[in-house]
Gaussian input, Z-matrix of N, CA and C with variables (Angstrom, degrees):
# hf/3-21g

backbone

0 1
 N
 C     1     B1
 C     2     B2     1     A1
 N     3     B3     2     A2     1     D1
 C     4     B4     3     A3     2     D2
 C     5     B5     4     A4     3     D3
 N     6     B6     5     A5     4     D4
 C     7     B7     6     A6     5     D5
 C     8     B8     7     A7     6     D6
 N     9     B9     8     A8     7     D7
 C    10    B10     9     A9     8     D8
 C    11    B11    10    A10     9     D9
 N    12    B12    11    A11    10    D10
 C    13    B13    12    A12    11    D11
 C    14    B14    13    A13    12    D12
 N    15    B15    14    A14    13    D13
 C    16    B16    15    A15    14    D14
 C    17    B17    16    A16    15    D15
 N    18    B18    17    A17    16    D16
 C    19    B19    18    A18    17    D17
 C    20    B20    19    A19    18    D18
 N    21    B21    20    A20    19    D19
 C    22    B22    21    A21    20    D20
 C    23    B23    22    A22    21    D21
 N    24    B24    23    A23    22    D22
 C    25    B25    24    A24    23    D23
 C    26    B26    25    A25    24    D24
 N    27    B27    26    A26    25    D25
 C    28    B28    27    A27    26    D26
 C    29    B29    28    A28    27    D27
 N    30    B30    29    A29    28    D28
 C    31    B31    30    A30    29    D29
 C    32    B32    31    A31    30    D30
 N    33    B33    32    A32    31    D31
 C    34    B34    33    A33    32    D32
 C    35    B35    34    A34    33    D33
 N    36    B36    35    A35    34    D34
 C    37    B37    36    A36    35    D35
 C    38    B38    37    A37    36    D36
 N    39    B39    38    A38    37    D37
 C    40    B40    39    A39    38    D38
 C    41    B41    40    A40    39    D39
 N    42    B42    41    A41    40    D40
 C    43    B43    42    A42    41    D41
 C    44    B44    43    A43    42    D42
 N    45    B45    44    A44    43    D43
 C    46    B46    45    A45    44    D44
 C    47    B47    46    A46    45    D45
 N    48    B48    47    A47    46    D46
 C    49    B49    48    A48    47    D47
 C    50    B50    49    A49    48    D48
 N    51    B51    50    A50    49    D49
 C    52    B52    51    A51    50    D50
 C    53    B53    52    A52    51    D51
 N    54    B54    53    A53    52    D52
 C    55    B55    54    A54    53    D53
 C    56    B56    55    A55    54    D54
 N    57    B57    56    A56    55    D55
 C    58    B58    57    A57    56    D56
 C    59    B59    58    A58    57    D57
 N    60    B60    59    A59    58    D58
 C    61    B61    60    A60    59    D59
 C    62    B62    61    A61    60    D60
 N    63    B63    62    A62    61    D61
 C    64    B64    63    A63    62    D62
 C    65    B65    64    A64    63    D63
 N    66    B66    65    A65    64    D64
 C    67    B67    66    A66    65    D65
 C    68    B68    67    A67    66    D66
 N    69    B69    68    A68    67    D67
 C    70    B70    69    A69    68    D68
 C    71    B71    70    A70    69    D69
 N    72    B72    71    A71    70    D70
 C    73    B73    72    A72    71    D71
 C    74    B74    73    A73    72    D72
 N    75    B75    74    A74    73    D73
 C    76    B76    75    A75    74    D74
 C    77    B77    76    A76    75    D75
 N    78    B78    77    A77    76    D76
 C    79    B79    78    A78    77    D77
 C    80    B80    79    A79    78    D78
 N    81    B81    80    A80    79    D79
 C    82    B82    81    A81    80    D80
 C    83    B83    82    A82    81    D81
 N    84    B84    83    A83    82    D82
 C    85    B85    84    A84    83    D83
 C    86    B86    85    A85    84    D84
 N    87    B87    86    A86    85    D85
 C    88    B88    87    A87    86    D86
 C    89    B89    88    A88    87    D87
 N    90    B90    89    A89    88    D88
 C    91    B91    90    A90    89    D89
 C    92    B92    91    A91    90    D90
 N    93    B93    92    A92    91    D91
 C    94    B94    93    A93    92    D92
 C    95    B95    94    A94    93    D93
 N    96    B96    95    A95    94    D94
 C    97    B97    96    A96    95    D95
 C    98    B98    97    A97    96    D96
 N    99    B99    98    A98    97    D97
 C   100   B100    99    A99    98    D98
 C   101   B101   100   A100    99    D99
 N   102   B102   101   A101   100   D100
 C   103   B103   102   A102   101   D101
 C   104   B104   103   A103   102   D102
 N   105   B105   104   A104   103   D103
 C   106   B106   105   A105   104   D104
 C   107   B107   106   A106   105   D105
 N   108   B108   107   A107   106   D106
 C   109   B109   108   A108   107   D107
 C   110   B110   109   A109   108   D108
 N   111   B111   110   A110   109   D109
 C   112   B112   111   A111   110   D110
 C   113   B113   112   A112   111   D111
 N   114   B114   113   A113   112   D112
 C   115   B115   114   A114   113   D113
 C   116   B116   115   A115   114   D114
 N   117   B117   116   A116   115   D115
 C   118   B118   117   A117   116   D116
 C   119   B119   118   A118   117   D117
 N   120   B120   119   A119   118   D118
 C   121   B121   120   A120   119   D119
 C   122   B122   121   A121   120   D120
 N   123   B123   122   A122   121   D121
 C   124   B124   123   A123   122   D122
 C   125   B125   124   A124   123   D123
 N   126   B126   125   A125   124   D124
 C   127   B127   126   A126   125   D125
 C   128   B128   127   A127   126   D126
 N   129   B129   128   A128   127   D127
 C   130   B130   129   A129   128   D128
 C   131   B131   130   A130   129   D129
 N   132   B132   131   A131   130   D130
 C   133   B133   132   A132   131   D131
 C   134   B134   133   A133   132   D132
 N   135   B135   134   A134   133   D133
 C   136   B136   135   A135   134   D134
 C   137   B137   136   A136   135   D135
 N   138   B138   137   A137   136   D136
 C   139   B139   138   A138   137   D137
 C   140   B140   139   A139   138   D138
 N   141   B141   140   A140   139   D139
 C   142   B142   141   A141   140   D140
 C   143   B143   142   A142   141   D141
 N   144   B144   143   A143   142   D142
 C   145   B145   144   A144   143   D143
 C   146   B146   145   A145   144   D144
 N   147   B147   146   A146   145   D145
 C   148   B148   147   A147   146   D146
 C   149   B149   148   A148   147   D147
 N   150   B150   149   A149   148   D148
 C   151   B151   150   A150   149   D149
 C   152   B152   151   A151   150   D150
 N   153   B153   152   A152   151   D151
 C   154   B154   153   A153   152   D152
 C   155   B155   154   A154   153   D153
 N   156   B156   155   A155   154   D154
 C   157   B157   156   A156   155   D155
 C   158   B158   157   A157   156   D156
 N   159   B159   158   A158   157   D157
 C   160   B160   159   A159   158   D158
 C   161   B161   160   A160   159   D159
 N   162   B162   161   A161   160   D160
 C   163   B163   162   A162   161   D161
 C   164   B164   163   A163   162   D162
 N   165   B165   164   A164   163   D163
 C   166   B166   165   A165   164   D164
 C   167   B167   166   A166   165   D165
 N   168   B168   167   A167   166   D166
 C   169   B169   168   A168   167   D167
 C   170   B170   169   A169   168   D168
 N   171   B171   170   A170   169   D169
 C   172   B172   171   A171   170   D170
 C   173   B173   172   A172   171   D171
 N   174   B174   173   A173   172   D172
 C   175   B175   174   A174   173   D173
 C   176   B176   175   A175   174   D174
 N   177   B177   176   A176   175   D175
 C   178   B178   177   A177   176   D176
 C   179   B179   178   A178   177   D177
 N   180   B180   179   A179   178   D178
 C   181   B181   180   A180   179   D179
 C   182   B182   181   A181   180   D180
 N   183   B183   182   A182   181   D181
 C   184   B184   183   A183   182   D182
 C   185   B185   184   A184   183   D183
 N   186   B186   185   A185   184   D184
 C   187   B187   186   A186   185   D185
 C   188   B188   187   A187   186   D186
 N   189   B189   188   A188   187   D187
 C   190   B190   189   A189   188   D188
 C   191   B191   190   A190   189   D189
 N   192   B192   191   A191   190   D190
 C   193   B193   192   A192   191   D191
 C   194   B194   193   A193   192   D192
 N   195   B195   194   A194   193   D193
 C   196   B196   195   A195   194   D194
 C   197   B197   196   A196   195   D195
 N   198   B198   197   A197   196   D196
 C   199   B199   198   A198   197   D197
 C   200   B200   199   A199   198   D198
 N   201   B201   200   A200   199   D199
 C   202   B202   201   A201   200   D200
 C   203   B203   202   A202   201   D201
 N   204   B204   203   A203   202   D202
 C   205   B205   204   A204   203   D203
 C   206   B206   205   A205   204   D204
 N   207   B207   206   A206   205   D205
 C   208   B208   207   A207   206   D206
 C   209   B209   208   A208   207   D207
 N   210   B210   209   A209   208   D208
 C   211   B211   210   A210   209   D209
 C   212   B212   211   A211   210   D210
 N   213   B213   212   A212   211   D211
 C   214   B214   213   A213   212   D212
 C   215   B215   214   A214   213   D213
 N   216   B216   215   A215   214   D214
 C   217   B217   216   A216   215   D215
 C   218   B218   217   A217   216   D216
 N   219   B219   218   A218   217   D217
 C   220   B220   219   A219   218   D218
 C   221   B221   220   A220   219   D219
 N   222   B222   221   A221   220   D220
 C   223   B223   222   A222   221   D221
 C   224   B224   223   A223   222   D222
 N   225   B225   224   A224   223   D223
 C   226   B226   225   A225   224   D224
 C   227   B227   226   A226   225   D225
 N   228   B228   227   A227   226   D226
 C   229   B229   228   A228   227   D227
 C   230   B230   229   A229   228   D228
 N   231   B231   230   A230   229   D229
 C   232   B232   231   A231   230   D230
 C   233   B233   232   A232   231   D231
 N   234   B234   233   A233   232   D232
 C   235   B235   234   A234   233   D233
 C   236   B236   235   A235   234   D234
 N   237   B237   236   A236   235   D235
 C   238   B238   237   A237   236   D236
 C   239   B239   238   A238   237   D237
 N   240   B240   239   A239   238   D238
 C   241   B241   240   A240   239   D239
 C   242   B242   241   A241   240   D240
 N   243   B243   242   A242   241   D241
 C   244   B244   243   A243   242   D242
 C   245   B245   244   A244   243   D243
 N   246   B246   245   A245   244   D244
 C   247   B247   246   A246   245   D245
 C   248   B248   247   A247   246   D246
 N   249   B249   248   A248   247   D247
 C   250   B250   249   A249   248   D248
 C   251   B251   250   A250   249   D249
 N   252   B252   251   A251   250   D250
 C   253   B253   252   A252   251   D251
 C   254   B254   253   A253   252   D252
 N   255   B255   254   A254   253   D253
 C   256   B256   255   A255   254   D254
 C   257   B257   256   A256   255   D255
 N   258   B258   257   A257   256   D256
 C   259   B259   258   A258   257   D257
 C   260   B260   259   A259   258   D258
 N   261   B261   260   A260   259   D259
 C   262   B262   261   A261   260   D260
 C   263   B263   262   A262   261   D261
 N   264   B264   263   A263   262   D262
 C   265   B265   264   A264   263   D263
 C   266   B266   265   A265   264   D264
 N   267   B267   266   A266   265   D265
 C   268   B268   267   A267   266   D266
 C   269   B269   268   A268   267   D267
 N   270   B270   269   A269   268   D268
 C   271   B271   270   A270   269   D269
 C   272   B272   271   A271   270   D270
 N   273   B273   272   A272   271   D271
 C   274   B274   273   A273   272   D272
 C   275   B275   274   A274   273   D273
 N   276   B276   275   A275   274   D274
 C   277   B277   276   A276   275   D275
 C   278   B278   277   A277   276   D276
 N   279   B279   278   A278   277   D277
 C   280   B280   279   A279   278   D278
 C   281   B281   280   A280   279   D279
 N   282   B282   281   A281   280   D280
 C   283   B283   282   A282   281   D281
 C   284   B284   283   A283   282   D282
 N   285   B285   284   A284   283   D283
 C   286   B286   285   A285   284   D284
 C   287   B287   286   A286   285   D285
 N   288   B288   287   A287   286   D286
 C   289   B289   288   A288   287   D287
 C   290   B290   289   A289   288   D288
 N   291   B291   290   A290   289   D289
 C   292   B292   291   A291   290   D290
 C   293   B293   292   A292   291   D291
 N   294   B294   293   A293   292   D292
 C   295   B295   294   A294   293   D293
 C   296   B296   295   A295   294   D294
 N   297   B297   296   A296   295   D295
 C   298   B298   297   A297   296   D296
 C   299   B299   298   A298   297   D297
 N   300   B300   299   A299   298   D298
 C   301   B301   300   A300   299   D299
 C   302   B302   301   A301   300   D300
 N   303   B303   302   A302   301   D301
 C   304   B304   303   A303   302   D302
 C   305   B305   304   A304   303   D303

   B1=1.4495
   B2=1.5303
   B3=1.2885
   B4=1.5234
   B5=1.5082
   B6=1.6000
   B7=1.5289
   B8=1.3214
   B9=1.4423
   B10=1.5149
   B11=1.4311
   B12=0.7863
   B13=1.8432
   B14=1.0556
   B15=1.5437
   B16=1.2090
   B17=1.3461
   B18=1.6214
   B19=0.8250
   B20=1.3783
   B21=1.4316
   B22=1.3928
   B23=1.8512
   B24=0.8579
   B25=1.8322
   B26=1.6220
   B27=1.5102
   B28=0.9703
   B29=1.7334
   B30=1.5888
   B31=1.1745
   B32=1.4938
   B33=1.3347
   B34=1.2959
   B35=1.6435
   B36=1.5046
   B37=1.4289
   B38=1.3567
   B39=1.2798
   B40=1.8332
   B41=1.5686
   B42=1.4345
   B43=1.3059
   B44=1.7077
   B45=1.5300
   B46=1.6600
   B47=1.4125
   B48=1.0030
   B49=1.7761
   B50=2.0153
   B51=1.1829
   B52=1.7784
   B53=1.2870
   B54=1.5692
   B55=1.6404
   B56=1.4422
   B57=1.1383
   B58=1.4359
   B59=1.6507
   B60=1.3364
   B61=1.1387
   B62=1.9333
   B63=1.3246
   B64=1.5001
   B65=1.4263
   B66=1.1874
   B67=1.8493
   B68=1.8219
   B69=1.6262
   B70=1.5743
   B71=1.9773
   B72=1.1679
   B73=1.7832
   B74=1.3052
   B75=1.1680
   B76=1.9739
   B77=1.4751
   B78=0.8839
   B79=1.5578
   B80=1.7827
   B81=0.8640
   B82=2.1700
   B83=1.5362
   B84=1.1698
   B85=1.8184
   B86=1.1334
   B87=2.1394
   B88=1.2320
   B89=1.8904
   B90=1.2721
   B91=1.1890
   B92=1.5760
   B93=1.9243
   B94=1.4080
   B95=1.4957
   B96=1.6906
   B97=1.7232
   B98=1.3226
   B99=1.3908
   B100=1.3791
   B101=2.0725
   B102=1.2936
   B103=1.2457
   B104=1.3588
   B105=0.7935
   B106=2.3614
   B107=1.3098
   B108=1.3474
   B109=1.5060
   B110=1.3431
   B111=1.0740
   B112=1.7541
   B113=1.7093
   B114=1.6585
   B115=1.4456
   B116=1.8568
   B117=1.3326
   B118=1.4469
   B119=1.3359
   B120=0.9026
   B121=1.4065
   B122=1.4954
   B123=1.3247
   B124=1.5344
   B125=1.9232
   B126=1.8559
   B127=1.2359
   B128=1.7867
   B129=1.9851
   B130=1.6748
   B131=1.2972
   B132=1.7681
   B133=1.5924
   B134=1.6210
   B135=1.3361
   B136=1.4244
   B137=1.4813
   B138=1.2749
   B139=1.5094
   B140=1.9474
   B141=1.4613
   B142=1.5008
   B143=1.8560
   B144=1.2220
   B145=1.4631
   B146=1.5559
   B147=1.5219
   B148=0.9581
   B149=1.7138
   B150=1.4708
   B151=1.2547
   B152=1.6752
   B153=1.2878
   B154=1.3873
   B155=1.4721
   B156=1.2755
   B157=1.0192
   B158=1.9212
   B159=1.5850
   B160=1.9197
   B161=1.4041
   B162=1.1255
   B163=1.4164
   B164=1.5637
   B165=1.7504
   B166=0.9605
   B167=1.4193
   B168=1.3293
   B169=1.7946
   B170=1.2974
   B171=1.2540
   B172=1.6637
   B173=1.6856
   B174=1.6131
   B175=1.1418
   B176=1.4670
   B177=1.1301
   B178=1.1694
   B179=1.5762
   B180=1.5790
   B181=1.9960
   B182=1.5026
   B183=1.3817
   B184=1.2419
   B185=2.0077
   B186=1.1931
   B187=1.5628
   B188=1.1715
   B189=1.3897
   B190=1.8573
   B191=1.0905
   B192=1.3586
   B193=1.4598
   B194=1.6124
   B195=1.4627
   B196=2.0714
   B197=1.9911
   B198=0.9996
   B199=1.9777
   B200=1.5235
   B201=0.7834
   B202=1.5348
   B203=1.7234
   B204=1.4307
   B205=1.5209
   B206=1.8873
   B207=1.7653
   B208=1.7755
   B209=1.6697
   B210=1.7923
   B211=1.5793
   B212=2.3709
   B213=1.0205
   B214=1.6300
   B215=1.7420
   B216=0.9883
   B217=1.3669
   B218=1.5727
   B219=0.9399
   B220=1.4707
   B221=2.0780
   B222=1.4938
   B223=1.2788
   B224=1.9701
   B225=2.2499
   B226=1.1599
   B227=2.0416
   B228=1.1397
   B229=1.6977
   B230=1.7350
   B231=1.1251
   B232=1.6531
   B233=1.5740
   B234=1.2858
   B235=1.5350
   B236=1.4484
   B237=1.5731
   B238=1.6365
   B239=1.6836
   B240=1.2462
   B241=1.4916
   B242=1.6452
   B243=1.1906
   B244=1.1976
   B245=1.4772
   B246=1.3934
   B247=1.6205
   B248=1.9785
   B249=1.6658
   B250=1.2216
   B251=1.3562
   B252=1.3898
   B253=1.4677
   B254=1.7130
   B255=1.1293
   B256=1.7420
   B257=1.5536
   B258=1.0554
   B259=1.9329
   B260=1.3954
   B261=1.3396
   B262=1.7667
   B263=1.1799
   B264=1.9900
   B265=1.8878
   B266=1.5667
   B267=1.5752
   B268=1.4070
   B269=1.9228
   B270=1.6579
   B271=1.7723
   B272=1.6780
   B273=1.3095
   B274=1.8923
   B275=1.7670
   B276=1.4120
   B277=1.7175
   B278=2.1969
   B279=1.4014
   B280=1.5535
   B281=1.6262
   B282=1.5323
   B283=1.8379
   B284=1.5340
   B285=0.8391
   B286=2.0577
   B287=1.3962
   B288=1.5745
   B289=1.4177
   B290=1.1796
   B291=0.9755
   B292=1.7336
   B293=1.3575
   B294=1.6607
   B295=1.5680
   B296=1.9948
   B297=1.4883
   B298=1.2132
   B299=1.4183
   B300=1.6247
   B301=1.5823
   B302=1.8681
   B303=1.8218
   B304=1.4321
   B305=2.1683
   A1=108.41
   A2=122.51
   A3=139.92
   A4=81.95
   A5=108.68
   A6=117.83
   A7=135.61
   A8=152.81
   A9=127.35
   A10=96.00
   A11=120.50
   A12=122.99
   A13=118.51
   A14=130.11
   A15=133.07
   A16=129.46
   A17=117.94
   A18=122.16
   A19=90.99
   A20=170.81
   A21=173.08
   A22=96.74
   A23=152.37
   A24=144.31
   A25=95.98
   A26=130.02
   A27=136.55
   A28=107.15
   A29=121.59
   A30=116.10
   A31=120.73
   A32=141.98
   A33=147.49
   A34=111.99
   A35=96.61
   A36=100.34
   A37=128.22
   A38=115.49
   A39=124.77
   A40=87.03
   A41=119.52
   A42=156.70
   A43=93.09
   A44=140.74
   A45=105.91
   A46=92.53
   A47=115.38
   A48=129.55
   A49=121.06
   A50=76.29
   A51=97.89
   A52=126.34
   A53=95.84
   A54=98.80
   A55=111.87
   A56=131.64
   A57=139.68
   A58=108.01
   A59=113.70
   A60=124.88
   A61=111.81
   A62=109.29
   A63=108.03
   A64=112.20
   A65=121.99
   A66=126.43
   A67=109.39
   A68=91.32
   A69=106.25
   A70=105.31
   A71=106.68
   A72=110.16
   A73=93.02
   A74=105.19
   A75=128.08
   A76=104.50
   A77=160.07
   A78=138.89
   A79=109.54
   A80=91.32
   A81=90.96
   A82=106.33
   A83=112.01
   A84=121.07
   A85=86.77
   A86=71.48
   A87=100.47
   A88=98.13
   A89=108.59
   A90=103.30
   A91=117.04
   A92=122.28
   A93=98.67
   A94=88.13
   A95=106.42
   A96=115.78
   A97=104.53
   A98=101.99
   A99=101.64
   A100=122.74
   A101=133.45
   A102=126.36
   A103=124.37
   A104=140.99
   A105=147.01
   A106=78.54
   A107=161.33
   A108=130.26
   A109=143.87
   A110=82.41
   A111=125.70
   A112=77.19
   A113=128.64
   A114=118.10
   A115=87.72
   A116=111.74
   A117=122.11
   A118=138.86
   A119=131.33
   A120=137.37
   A121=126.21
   A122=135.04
   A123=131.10
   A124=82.89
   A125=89.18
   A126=82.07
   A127=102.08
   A128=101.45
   A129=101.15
   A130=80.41
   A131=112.70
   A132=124.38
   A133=103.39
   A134=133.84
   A135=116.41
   A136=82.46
   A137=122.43
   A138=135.72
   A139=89.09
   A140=119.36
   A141=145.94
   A142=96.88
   A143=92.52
   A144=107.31
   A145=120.89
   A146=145.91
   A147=114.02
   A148=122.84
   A149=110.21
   A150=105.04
   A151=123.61
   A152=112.37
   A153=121.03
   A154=118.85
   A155=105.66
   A156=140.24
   A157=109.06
   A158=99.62
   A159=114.15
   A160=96.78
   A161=152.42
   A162=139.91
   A163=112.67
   A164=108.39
   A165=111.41
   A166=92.81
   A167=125.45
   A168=134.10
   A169=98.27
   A170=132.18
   A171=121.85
   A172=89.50
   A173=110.46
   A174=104.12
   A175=116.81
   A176=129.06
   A177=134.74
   A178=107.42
   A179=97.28
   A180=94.50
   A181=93.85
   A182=130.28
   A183=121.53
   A184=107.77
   A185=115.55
   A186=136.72
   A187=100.10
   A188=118.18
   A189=115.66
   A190=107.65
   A191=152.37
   A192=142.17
   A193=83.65
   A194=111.27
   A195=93.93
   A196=94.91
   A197=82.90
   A198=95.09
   A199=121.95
   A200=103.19
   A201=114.74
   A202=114.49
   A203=100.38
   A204=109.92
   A205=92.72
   A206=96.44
   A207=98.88
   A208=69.87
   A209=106.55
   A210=92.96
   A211=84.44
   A212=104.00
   A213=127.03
   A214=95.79
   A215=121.95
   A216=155.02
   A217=108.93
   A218=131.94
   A219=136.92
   A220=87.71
   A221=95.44
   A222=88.02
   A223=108.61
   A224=83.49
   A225=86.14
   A226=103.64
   A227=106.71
   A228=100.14
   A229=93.90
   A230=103.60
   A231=119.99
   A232=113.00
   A233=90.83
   A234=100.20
   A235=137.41
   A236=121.79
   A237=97.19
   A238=100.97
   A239=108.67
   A240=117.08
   A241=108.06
   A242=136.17
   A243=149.19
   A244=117.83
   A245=82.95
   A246=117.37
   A247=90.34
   A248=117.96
   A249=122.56
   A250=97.41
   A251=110.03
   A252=106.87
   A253=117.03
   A254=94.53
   A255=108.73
   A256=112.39
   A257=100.34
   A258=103.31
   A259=105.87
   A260=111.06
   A261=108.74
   A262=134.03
   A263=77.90
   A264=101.72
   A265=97.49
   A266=116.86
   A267=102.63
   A268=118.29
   A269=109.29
   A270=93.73
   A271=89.10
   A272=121.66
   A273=123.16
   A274=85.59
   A275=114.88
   A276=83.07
   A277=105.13
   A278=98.75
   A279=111.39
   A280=84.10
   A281=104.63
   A282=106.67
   A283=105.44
   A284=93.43
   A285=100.49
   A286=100.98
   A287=145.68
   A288=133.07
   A289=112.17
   A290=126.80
   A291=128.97
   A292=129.26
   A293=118.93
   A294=141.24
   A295=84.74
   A296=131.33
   A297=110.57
   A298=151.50
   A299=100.72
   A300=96.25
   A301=88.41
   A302=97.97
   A303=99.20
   A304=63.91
   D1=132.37
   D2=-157.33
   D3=-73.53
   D4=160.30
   D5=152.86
   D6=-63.38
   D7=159.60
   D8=-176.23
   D9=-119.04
   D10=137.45
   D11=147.40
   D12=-54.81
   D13=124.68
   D14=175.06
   D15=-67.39
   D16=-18.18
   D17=-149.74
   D18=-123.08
   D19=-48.68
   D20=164.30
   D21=-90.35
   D22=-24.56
   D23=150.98
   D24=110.39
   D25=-0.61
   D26=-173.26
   D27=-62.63
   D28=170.91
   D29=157.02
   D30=-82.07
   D31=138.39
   D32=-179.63
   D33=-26.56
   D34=-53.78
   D35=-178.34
   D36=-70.29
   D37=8.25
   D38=176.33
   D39=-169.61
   D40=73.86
   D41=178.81
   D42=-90.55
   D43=123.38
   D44=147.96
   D45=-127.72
   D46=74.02
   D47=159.67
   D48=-74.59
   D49=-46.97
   D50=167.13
   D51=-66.53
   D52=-48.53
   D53=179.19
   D54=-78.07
   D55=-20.70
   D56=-175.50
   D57=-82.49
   D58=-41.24
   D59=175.12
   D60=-66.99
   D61=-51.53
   D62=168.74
   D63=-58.47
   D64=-41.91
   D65=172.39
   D66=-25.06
   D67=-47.75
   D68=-150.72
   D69=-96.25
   D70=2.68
   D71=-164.78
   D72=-87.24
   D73=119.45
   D74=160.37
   D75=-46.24
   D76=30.36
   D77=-142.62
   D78=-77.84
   D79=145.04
   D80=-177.70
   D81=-133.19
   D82=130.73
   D83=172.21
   D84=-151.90
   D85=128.75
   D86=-169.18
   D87=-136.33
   D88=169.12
   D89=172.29
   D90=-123.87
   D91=128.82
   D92=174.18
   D93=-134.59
   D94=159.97
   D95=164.84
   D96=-69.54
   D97=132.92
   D98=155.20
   D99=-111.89
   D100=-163.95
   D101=178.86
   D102=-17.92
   D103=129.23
   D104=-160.44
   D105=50.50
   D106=45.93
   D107=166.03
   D108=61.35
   D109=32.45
   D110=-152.50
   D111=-66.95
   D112=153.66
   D113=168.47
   D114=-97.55
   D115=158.56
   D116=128.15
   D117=-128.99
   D118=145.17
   D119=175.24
   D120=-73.79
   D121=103.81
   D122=-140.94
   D123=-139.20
   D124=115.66
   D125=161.42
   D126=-141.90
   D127=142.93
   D128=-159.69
   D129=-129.38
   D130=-179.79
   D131=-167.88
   D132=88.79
   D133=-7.62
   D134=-164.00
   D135=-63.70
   D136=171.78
   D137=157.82
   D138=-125.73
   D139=148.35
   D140=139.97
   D141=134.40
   D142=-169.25
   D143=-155.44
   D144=-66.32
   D145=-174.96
   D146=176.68
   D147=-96.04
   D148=5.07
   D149=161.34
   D150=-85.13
   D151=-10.51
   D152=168.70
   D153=-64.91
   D154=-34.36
   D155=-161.65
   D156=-82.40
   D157=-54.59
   D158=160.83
   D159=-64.55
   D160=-33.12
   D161=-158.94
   D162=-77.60
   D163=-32.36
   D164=-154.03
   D165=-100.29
   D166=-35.08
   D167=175.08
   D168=-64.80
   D169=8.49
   D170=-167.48
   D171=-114.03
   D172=-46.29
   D173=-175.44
   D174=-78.48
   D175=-1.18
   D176=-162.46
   D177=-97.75
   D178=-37.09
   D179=-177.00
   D180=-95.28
   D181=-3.91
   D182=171.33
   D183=-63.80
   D184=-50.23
   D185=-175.53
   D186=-65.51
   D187=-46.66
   D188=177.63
   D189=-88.66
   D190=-48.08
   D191=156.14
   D192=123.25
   D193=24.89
   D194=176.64
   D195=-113.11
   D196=-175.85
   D197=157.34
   D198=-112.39
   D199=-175.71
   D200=-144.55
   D201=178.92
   D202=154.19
   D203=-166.52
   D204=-130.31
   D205=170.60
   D206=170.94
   D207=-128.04
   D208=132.79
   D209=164.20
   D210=-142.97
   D211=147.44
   D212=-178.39
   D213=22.53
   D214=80.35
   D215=-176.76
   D216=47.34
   D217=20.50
   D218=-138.21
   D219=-135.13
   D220=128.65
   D221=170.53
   D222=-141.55
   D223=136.47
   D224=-155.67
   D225=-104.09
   D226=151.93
   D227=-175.74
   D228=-114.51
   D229=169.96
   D230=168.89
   D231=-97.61
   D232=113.16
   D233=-170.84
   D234=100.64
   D235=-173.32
   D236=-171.15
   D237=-114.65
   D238=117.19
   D239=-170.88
   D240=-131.20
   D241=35.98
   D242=156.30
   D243=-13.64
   D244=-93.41
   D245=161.50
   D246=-11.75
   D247=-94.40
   D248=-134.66
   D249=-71.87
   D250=-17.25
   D251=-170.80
   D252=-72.87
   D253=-51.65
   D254=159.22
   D255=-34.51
   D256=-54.42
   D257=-179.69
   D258=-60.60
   D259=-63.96
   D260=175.67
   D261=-7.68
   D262=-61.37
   D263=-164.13
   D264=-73.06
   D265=-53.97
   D266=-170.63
   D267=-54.21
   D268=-20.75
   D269=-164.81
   D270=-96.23
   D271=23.35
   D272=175.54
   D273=-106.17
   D274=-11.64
   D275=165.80
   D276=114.73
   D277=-3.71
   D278=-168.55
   D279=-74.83
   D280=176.53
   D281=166.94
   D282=-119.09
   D283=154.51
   D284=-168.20
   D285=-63.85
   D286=-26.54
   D287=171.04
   D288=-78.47
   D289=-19.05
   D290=158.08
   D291=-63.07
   D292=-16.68
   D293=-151.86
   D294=-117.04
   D295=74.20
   D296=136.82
   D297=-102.23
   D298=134.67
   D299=-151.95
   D300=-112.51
   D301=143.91
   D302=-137.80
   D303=-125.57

């Protein structure tokens, strides 16, 4: 007997808890200087846990080639990477009116 989702009663394996949930995420990237004017790249709205969360800041300074932190759900990169981040989010499945980059 398949697993159930608790949350939509579906079986695990055609689960769309995730996808319904990404439908609905505000997401915002934004860019501010920080100390010498340093840029960073600040993007908030992710919704899930905080290893979902390292997975995705891992892949993200991997594509930009900077570093980057996950700090109170909010993940921040070194530098101004807007642009790539936007692309990311849209080919992970987000919808572009949900993606504002400020």
């Amino acid at each position: 007997m398949p697993e159930i989702c608790p949350v939509c009663g579906l079986p695990k394996s055609i689960c769309v808890c995730k996808t319904i949930s990404r439908e609905q995420q505000r997401i915002k990237v934004k860019l501010e200087t920080r100390k010498w004017g340093r840029p960073v790249t600040i993007i908030e709205g992710l919704d899930g846990d905080k290893n979902e969360l390292e997975q995705l800041a891992r892949k993200l300074k991997a594509l930009c080639a900077s570093g980057g932190t996950v700090k109170n759900g909010i993940i921040l990169l070194q530098g101004d990477h807007r642009e790539k981040v936007k692309e990311v989010l849209l080919s992970m499945g987000h919808s572009e009116e949900n993606i504002e980059v400020v």
